[in-house]
N, CA, C, O and CB atoms as a CASP TS submission, in Angstrom:
PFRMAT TS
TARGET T0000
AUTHOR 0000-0000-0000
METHOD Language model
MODEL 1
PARENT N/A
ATOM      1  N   UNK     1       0.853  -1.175   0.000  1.00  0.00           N
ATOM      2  CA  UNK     1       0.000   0.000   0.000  1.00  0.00           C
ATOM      3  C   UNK     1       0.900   1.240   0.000  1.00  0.00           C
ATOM      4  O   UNK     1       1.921   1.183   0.686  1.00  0.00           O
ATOM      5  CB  UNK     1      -0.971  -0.003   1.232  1.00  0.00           C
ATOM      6  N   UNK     2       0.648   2.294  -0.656  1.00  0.00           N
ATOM      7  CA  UNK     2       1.588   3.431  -0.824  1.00  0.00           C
ATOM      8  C   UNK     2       0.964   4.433   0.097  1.00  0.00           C
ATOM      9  O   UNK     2      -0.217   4.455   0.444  1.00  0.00           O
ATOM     10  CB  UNK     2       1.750   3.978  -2.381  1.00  0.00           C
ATOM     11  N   UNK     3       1.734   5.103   0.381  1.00  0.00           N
ATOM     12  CA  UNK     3       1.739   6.177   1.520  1.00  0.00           C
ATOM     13  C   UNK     3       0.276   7.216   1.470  1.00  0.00           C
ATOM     14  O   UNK     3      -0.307   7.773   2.400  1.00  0.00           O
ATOM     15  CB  UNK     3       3.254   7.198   1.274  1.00  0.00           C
ATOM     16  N   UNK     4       0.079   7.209   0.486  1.00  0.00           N
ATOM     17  CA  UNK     4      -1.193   7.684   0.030  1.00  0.00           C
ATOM     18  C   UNK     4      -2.078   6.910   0.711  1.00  0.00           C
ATOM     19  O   UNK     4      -2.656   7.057   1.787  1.00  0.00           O
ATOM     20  CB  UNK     4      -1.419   7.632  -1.415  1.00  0.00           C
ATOM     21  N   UNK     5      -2.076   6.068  -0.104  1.00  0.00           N
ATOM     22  CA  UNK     5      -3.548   4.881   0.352  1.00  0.00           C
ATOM     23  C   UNK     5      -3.551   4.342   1.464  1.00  0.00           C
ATOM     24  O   UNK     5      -4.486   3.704   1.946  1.00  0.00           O
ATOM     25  CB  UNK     5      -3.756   3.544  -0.451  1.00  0.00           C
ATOM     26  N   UNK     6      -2.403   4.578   2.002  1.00  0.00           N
ATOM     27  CA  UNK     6      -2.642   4.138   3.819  1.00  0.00           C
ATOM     28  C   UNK     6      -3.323   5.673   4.643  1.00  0.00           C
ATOM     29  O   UNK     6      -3.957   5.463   5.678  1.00  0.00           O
ATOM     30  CB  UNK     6      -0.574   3.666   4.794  1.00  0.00           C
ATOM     31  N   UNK     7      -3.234   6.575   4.355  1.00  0.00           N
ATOM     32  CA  UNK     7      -3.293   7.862   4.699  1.00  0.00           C
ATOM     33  C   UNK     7      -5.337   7.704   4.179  1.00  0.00           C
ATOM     34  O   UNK     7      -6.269   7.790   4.978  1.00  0.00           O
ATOM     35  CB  UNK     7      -1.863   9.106   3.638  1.00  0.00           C
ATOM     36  N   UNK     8      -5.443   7.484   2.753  1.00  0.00           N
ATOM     37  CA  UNK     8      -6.814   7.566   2.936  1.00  0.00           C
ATOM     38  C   UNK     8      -7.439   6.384   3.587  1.00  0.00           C
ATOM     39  O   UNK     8      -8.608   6.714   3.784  1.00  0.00           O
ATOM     40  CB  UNK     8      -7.412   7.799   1.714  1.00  0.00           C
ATOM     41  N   UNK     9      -7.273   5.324   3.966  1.00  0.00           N
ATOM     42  CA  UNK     9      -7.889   4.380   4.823  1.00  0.00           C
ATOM     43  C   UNK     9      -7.534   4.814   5.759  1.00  0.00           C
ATOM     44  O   UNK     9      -8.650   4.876   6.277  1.00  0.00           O
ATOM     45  CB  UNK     9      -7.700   3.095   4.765  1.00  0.00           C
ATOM     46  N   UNK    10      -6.648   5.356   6.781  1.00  0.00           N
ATOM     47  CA  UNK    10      -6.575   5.634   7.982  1.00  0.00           C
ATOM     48  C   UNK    10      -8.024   6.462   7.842  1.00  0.00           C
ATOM     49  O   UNK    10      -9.087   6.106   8.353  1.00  0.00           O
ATOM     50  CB  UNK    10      -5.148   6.354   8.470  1.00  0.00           C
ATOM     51  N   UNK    11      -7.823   7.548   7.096  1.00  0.00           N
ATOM     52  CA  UNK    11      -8.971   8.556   6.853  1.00  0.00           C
ATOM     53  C   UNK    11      -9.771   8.116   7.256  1.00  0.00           C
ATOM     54  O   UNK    11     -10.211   8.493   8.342  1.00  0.00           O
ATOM     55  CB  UNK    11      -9.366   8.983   5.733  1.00  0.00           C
ATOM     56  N   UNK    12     -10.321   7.111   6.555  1.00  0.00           N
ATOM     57  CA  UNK    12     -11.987   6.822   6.831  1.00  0.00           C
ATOM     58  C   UNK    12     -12.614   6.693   8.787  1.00  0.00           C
ATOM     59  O   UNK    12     -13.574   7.047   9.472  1.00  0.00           O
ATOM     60  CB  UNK    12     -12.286   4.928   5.910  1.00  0.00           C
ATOM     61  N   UNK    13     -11.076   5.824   8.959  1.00  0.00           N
ATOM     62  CA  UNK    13     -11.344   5.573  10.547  1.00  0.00           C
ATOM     63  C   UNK    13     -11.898   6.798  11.432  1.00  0.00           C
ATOM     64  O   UNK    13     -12.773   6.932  12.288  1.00  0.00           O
ATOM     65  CB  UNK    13      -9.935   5.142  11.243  1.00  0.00           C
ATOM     66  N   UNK    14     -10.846   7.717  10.729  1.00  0.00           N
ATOM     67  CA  UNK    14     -10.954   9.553  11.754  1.00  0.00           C
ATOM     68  C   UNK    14     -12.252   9.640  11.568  1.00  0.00           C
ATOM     69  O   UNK    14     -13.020   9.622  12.530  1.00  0.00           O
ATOM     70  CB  UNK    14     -10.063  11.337  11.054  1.00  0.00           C
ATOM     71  N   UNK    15     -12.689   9.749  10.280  1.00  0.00           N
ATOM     72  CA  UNK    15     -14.255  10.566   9.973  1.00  0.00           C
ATOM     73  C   UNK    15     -15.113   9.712  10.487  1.00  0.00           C
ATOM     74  O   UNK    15     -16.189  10.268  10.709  1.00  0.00           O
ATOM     75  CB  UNK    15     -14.772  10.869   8.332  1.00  0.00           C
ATOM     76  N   UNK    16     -15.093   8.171  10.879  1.00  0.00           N
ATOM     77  CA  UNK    16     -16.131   7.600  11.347  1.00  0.00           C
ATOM     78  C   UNK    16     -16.181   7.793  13.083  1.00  0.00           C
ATOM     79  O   UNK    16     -17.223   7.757  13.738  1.00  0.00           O
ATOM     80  CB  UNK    16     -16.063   6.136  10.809  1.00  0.00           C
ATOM     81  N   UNK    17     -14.745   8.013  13.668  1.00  0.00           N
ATOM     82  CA  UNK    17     -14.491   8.452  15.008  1.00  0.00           C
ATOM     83  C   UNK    17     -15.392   9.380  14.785  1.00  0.00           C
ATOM     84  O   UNK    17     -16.460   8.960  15.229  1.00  0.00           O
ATOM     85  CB  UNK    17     -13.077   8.869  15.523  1.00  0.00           C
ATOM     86  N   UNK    18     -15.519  10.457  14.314  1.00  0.00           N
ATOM     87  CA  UNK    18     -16.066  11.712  14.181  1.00  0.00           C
ATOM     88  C   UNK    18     -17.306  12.008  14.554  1.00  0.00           C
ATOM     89  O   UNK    18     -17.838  12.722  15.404  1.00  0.00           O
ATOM     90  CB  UNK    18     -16.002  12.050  13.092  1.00  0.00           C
ATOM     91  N   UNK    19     -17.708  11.120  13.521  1.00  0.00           N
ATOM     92  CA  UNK    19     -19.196  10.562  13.121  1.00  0.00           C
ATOM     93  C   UNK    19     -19.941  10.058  14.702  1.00  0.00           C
ATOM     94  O   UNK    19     -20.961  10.539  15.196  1.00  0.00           O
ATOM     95  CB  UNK    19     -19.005   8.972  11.844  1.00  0.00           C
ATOM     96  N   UNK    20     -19.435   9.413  15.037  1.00  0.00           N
ATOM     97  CA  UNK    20     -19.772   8.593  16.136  1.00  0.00           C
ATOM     98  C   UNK    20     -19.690   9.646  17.352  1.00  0.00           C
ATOM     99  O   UNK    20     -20.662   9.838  18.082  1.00  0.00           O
ATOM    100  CB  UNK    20     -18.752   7.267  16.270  1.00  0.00           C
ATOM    101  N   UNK    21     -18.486  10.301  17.516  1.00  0.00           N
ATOM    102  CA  UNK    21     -18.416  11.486  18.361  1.00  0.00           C
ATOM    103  C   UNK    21     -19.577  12.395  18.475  1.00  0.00           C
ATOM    104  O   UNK    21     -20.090  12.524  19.587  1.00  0.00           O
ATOM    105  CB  UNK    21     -17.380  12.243  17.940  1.00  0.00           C
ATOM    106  N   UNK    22     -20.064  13.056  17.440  1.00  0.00           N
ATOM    107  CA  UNK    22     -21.107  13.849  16.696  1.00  0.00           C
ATOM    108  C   UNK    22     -22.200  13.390  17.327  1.00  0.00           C
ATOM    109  O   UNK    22     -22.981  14.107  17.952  1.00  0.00           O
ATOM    110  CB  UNK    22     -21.200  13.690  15.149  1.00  0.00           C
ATOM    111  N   UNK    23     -22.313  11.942  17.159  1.00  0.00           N
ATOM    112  CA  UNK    23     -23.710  11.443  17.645  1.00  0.00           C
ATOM    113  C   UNK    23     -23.884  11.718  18.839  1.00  0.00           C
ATOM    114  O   UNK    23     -24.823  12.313  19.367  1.00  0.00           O
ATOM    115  CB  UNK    23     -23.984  10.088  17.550  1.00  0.00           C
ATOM    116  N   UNK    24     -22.421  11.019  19.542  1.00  0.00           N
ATOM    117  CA  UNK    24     -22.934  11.009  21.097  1.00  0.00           C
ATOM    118  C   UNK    24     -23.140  12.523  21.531  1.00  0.00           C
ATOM    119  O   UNK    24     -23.979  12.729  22.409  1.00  0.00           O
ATOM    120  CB  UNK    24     -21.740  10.242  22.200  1.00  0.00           C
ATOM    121  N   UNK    25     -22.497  13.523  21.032  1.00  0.00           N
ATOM    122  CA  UNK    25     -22.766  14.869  21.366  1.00  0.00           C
ATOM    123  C   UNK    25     -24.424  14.941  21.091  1.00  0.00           C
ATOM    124  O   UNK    25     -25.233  15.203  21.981  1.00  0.00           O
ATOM    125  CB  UNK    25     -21.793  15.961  20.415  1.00  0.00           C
ATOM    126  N   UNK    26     -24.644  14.768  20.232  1.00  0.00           N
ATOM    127  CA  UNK    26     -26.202  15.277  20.073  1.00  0.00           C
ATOM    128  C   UNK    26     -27.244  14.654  20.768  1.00  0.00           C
ATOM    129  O   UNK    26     -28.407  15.042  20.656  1.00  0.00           O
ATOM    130  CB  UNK    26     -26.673  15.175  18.730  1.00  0.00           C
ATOM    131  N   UNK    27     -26.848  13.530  21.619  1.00  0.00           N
ATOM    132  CA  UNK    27     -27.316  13.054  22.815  1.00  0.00           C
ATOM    133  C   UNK    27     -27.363  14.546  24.158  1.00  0.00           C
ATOM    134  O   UNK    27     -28.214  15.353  24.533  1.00  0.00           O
ATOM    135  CB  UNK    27     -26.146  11.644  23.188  1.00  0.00           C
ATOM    136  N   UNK    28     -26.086  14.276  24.454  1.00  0.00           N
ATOM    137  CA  UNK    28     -25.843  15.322  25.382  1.00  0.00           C
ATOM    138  C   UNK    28     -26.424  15.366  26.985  1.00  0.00           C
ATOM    139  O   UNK    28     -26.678  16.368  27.655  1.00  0.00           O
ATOM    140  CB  UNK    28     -26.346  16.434  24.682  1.00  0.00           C
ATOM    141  N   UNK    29     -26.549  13.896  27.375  1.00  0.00           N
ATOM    142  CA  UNK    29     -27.154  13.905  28.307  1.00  0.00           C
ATOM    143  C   UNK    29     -26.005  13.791  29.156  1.00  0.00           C
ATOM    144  O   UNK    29     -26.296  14.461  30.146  1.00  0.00           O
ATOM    145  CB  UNK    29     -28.185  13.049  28.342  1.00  0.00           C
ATOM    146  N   UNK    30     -24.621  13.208  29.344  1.00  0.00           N
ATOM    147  CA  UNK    30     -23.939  12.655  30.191  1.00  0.00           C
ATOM    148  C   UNK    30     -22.749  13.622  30.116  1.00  0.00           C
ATOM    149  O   UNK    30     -22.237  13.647  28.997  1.00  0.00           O
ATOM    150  CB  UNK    30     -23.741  11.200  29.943  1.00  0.00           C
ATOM    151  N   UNK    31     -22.172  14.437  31.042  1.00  0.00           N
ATOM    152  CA  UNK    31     -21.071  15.877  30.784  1.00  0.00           C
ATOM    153  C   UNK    31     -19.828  15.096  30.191  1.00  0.00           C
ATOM    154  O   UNK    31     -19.302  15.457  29.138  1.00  0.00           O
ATOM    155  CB  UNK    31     -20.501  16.925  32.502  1.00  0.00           C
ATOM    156  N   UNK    32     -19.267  13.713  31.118  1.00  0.00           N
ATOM    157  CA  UNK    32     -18.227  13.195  30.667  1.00  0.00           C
ATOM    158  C   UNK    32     -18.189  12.233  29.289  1.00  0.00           C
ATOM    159  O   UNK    32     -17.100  12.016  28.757  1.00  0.00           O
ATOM    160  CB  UNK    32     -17.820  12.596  31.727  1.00  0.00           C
ATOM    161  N   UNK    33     -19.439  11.660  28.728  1.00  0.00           N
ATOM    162  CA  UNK    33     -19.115  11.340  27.572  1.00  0.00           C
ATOM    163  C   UNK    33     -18.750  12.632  26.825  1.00  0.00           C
ATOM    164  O   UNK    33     -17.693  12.521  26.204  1.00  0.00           O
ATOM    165  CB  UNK    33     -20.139  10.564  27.007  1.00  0.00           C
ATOM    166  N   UNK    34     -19.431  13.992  26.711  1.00  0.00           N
ATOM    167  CA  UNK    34     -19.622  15.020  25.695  1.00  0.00           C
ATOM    168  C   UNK    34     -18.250  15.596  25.879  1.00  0.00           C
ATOM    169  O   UNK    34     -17.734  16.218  24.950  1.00  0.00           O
ATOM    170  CB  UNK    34     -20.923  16.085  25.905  1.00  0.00           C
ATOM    171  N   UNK    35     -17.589  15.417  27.088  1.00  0.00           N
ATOM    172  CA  UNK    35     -16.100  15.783  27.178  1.00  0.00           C
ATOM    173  C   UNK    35     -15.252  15.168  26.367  1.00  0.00           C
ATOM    174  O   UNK    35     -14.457  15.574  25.519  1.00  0.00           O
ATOM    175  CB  UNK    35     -15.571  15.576  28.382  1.00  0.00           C
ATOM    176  N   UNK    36     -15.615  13.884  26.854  1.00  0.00           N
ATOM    177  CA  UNK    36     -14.895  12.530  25.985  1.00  0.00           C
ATOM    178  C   UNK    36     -14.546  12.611  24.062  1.00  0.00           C
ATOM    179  O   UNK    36     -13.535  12.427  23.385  1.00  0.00           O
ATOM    180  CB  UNK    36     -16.233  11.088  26.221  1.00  0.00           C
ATOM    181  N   UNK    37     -16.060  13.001  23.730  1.00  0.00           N
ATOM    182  CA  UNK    37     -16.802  13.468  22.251  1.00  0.00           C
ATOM    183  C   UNK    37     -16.021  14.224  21.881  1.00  0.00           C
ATOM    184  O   UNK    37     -15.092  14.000  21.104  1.00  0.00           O
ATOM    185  CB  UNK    37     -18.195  14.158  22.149  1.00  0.00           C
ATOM    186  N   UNK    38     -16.457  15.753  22.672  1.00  0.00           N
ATOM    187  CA  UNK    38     -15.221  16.982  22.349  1.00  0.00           C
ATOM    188  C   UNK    38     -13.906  16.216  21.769  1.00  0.00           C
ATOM    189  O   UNK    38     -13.646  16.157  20.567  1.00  0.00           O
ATOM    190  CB  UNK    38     -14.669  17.923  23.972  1.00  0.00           C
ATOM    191  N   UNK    39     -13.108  15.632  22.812  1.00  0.00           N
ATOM    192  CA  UNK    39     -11.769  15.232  22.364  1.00  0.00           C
ATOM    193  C   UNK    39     -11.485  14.994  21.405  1.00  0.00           C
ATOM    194  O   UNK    39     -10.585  15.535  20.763  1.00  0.00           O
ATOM    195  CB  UNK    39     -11.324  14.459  22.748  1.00  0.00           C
ATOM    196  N   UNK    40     -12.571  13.636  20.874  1.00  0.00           N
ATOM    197  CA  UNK    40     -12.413  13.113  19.804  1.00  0.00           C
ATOM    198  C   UNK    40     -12.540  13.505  18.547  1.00  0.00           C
ATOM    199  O   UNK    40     -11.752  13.270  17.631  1.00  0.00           O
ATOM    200  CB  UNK    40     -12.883  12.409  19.879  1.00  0.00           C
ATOM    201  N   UNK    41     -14.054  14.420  18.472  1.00  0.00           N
ATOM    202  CA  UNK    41     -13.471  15.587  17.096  1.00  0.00           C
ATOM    203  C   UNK    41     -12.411  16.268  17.074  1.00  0.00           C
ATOM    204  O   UNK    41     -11.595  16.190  16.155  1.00  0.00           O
ATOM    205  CB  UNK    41     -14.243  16.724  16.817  1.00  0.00           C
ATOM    206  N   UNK    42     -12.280  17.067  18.142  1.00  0.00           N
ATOM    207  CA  UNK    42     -10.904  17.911  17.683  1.00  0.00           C
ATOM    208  C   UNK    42      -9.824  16.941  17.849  1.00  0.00           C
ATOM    209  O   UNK    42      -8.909  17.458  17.208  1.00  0.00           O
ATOM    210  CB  UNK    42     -10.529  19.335  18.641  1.00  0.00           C
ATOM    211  N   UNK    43      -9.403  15.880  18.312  1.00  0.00           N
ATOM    212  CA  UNK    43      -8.266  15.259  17.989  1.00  0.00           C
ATOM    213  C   UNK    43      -8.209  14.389  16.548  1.00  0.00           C
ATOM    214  O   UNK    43      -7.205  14.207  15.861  1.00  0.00           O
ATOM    215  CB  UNK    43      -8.009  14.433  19.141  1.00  0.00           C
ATOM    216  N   UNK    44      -8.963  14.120  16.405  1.00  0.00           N
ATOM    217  CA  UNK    44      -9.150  13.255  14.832  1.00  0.00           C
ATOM    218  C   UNK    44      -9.859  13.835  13.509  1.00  0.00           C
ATOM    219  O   UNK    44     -10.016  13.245  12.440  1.00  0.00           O
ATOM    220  CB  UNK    44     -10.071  11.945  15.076  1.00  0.00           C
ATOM    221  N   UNK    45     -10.297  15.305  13.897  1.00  0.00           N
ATOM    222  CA  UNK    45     -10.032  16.406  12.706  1.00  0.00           C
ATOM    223  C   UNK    45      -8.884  16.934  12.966  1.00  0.00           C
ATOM    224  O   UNK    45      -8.875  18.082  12.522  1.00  0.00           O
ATOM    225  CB  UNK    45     -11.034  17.583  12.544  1.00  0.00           C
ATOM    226  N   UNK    46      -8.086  16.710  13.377  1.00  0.00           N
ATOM    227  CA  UNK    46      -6.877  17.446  13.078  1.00  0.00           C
ATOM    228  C   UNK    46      -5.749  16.398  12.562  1.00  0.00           C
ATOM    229  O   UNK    46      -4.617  16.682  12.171  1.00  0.00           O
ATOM    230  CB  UNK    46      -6.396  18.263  14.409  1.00  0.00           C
ATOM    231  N   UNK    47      -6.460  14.865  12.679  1.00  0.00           N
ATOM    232  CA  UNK    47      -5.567  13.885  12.400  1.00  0.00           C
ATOM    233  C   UNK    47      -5.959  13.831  10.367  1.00  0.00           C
ATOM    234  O   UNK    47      -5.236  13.657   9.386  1.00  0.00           O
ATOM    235  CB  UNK    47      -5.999  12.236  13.592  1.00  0.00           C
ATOM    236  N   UNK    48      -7.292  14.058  10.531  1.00  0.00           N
ATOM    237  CA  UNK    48      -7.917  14.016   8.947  1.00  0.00           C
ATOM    238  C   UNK    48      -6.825  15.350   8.141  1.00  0.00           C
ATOM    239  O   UNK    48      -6.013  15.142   7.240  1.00  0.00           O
ATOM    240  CB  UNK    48     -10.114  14.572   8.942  1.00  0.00           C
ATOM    241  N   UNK    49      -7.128  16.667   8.789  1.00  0.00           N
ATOM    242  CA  UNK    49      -6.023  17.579   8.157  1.00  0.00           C
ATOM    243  C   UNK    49      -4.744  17.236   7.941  1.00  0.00           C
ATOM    244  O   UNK    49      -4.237  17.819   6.983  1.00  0.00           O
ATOM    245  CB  UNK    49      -5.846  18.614   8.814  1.00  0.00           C
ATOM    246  N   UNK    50      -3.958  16.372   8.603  1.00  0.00           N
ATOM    247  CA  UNK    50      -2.654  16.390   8.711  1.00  0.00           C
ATOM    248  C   UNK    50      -2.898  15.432   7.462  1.00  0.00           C
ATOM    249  O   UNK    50      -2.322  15.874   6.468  1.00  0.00           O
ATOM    250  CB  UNK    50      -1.830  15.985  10.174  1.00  0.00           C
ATOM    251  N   UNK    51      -3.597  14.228   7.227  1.00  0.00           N
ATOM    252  CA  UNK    51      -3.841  13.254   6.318  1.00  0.00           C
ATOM    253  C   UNK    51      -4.009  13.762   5.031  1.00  0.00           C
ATOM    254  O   UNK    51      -3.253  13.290   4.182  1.00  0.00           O
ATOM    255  CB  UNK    51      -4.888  12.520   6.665  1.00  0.00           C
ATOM    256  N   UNK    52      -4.803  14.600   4.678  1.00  0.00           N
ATOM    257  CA  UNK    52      -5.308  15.519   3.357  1.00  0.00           C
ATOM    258  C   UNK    52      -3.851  16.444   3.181  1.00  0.00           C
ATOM    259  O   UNK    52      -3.580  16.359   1.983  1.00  0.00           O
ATOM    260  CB  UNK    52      -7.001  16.715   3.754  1.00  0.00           C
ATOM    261  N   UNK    53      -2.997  17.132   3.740  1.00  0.00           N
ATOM    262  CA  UNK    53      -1.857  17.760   3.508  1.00  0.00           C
ATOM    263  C   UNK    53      -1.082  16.552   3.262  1.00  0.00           C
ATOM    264  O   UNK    53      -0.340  16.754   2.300  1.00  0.00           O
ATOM    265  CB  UNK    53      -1.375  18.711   4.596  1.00  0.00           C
ATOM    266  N   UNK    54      -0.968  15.551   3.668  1.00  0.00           N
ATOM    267  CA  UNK    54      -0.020  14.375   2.717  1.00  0.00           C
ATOM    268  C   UNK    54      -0.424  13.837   0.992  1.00  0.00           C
ATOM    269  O   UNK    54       0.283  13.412   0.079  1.00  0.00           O
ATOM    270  CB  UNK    54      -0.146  12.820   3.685  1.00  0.00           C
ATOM    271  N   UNK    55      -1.802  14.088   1.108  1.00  0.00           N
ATOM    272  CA  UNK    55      -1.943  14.247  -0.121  1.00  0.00           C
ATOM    273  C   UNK    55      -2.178  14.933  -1.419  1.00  0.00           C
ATOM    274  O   UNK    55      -2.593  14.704  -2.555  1.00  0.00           O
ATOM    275  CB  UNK    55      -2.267  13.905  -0.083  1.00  0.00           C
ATOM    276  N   UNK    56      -1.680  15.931  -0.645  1.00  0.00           N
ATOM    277  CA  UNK    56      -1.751  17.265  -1.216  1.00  0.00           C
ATOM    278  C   UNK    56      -0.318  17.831  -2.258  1.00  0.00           C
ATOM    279  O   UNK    56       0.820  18.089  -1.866  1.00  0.00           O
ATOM    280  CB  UNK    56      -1.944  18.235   0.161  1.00  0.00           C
ATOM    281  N   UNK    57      -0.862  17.896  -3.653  1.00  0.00           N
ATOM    282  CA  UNK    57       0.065  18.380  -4.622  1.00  0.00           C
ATOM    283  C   UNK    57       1.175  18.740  -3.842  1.00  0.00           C
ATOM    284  O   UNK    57       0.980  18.839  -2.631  1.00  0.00           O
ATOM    285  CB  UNK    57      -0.433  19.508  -5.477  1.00  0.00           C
ATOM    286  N   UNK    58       2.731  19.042  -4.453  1.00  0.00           N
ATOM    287  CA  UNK    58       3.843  19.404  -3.689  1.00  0.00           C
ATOM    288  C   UNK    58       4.385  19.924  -4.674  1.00  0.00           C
ATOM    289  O   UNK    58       5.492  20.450  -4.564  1.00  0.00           O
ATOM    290  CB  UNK    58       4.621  18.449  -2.944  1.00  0.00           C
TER
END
């Protein structure tokens, strides 16, 4: 697999972390999951950015 295509399959993982994060936020009943949630978007959108700048023209 080339550096690329490991970068977009990692991808998918982040955005489904995301996804799943998202949900439990829109629950919003429990402070420490939505803390938990928080984390996980902003730590795995910033893992998706770093991913998209590897594949990004040079």
């Amino acid at each position: 697999m080339s550096r690329h295509g490991g970068a977009r399959a990692e991808e998918g993982h982040h955005r489904a972390a995301v996804s799943m994060a998202t949900d439990a936020l829109s629950g919003g009943r429990d402070a420490l999951v939505s803390e938990m949630a928080n984390d996980v978007v902003a730590q795995q959108s910033a893992g998706i950015g770093r991913m998209e700048r590897l594949r990004a023209p040079r």
